[in-house]
N, C-alpha and C positions, 0 to 999 in steps of 0.2 A: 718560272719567270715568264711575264707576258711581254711581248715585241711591238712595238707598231711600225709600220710603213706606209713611206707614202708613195704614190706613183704620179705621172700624169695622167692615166687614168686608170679606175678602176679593174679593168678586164688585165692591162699590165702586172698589175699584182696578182692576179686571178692565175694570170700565165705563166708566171714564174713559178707559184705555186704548186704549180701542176709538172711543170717540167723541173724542180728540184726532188718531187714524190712522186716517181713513178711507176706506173704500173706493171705488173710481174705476171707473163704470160699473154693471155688474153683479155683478162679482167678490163672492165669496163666502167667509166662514170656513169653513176645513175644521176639524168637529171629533166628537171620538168618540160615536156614538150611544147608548150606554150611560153614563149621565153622572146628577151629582145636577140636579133640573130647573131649582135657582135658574140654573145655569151657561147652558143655553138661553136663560133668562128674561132673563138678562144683555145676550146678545148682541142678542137682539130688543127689548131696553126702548132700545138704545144705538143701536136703526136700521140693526143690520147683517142681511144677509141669511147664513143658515148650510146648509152641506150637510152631512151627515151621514155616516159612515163607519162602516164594521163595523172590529172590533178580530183581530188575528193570534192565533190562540190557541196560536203558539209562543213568544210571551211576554206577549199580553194589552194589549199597546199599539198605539194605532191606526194599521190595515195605510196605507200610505202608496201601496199598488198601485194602477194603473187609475183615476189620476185625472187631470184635463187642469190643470194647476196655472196656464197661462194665463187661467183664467178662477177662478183663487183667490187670494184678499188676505192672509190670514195662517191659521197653522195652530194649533189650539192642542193641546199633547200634554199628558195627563193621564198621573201616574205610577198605574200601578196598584196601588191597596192601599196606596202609598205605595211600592213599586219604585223604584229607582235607574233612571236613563237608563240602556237599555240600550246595548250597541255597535251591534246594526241599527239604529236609531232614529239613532245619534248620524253613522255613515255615510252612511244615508239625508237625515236634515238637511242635512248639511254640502253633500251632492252637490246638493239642493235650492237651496240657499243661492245656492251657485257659480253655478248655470244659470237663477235668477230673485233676480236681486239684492236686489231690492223685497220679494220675499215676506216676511213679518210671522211670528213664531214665539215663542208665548210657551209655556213651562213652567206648570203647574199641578202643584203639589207641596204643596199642599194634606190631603192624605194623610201626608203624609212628615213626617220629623221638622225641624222650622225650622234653618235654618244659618244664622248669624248671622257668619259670618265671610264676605269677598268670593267670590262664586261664581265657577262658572268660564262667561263667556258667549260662549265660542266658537260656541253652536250657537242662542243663544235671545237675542230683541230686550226679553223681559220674563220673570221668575222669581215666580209667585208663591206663597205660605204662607197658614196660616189658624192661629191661635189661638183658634178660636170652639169652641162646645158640641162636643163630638163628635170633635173633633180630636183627632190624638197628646199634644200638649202644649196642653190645653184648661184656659184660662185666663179663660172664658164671653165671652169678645169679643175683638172685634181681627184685622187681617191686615196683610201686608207683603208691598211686592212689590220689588225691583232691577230698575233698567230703564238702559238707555244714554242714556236722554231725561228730562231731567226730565219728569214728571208734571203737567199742567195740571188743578188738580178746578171741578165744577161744587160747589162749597158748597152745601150744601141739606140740611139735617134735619128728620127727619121727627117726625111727633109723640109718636108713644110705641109701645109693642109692639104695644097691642092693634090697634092702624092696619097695622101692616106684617103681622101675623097674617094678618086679611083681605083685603089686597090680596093678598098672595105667592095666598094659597088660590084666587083669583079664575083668578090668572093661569094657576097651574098646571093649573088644569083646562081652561084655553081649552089649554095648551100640549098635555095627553095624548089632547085634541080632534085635533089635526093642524091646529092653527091659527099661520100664522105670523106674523099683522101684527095691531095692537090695542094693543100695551100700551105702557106708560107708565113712567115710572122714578118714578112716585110711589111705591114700597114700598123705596124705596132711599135709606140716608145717603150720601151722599157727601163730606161734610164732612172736609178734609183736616187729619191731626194733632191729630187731639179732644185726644187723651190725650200725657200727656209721655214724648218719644219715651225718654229714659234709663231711666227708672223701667218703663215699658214690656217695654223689652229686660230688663232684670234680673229681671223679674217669670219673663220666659219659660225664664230658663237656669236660676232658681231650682224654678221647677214641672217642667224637665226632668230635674234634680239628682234630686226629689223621688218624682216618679212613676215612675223607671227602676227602684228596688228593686222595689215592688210590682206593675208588669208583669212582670218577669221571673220574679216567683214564679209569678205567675198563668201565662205561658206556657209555663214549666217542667212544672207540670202539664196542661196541653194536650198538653206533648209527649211525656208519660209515661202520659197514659190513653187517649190515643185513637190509632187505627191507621197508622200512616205513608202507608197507601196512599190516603187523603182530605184529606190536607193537605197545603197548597200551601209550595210550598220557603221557605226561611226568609226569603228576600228577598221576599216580598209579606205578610210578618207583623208589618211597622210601626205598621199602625193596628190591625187588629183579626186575631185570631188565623181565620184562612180557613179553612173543607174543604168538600169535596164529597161533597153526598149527595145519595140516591136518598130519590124521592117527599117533597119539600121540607116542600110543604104539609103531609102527614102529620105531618112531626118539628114542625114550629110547634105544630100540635096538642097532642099531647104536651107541648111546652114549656109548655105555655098549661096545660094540665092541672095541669103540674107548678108554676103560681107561676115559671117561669121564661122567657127570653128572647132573642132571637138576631137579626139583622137579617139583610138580603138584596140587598145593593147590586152592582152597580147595573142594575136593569133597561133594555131600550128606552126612551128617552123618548119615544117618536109612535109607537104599533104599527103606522103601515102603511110604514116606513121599513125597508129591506131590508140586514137585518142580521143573519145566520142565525150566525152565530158568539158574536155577543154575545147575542143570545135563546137561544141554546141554554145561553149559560155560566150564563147568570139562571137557569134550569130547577131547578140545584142549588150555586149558592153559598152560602155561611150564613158569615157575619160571627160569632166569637164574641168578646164584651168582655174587655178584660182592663185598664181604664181604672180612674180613680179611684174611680168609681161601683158597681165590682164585685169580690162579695170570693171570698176560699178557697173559703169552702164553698158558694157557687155554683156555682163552676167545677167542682168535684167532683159536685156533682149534677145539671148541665148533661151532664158528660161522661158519668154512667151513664147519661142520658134517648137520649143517640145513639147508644151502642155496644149498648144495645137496642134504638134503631129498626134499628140497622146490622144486627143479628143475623134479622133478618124480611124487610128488602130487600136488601142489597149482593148476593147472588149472582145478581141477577136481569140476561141478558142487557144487557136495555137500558142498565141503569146499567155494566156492565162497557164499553160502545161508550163512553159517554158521559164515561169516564175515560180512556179511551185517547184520546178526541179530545185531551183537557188532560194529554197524560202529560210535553209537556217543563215544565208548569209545575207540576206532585206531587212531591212528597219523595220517594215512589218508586213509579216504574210498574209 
């Protein structure tokens, strides 16, 4: 039997999750070091201990190599960008699975566009989604997860935004500290089924219906003004439209100049955590929007602001290495 739940937000589920399967001994979550910080925050408010891992940059999902998995409790694989599972990923699992039966393996698809139809849980003990700010299909709250177990919640709401503002900020910076024990799950609802699960769902396929016109126009021009050779193949273009550039910081500038804007996910979460693959990808990723929030003629004047930073850096040596390291994941090498 498959279960769904729903939370106020995603990392809620995430939390329960972890704190109804707990680890025995030492054992530790294996998860990608490059990650948004609530997702750490998560697993340390919830009393688990976490190892960290660098990500494959021959498709950006974390390397599963050179790890001793008898002293790992579950693993959690992040889709990149919102990525589909890949086939290494889904081999490597499955082989995982077979030779530690116990092992724990939840999906984070959080990025990815919600499915709302029975998943396929050949490879994962829990699937989870996010409907909150920022997401594909952001609906300003809410997440969902499927799981083989029902879900047991600690009920507990917290008191208003401006409370969960300053704990998160508290925590995060003990987090970018290299701190790993301290916190507390007071910045967390975990309050199970707030809202009504029907009305819920229907909200989500109606804002997916909704927003699929106006992304696609908006990516349509992404993929008409800017150069094929800095953008990531179309499978990591679900949440926000990706490319690679040279001298990052510089094009922010510029953005900043221009009244315009661009994000840069996901950095290391603890810099002194050894992860040379994913700190080098942070160097020059750039997130550009193409959500409810953002229209035509940004995107159009976004696009001239980089093909003139492009025109001043891209032939420079180091950024030429630094695309060949990511050339299986470019539109074109």
């Amino acid at each position: 039997m498959i279960y769904r739940s729903t939370g106020n937000r995603a990392c809620s589920l995430l939390y329960n999750f972890i704190r109804q399967f707990p680890a025995k001994g030492n054992k530790r979550w294996l998860i990608p070091s490059n990650v948004c910080e609530v997702v750490p925050l998560t697993f340390y408010s919830a009393k688990a201990q976490v190892k960290y891992g660098d990500i494959n940059p021959e498709d950006l999902f974390l390397n599963l190599e050179g790890h001793d998995f008898n002293s790992i409790h579950g693993i959690l694989i992040i889709a990149p960008y919102g990525r589909a599972v890949t086939k290494r990923i889904k081999v490597e699992l499955n082989k995982l699975k077979s030779q530690y039966p116990d092992l724990l393996i939840v999906l984070d698809l959080c990025l990815s566009y919600p499915e709302l139809s029975e998943p396929d849980f050949s490879i994962a003990d829990m699937i989870l989604y996010s409907t909150g700010y920022s997401k594909p299909v952001d609906i300003e709250y809410g997440g969902f997860a499927y799981t083989k177990r029902s879900l047991e919640f600690e009920n507990k709401l917290i008191s208003n935004s401006e409370e969960f503002d300053t704990k998160i900020a508290k925590y995060i910076s003990k987090l970018k500290n290299s701190a790993d024990s301290g916190y507390e799950p007071d910045w967390l609802d975990t309050t199970l089924n707030r809202f009504d699960q029907k009305e819920y769902f229907a909200q989500i396929e109606q804002e997916s219906t909704r927003l699929e016109e106006h992304k696609q126009r908006l990516f349509s021009l992404y993929k008409k003004l800017l150069p094929d050779t800095i953008k990531l193949k179309d499978e990591y273009q679900s949440w926000r439209f990706n490319i690679l550039v040279p001298k990052k910081e510089l094009l922010f500038e510029s953005l900043k100049k221009a009244g315009l804007f661009a994000s840069s996910h996901y950095s290391v979460v603890q810099p002194d955590v050894s992860s040379p693959v994913a700190k080098e990808l942070s160097l020059g990723i750039v997130n550009l929007f193409f959500d409810k929030y953002f229209s035509e003629e940004k995107t159009i004047s976004i696009c001239a602001v980089i093909n003139q930073h492009l025109s001043l850096y891209q032939s420079e040596e180091s950024f030429i290495l630094f695309l060949n390291k990511f050339s299986s994941v470019r539109a074109k090498s």
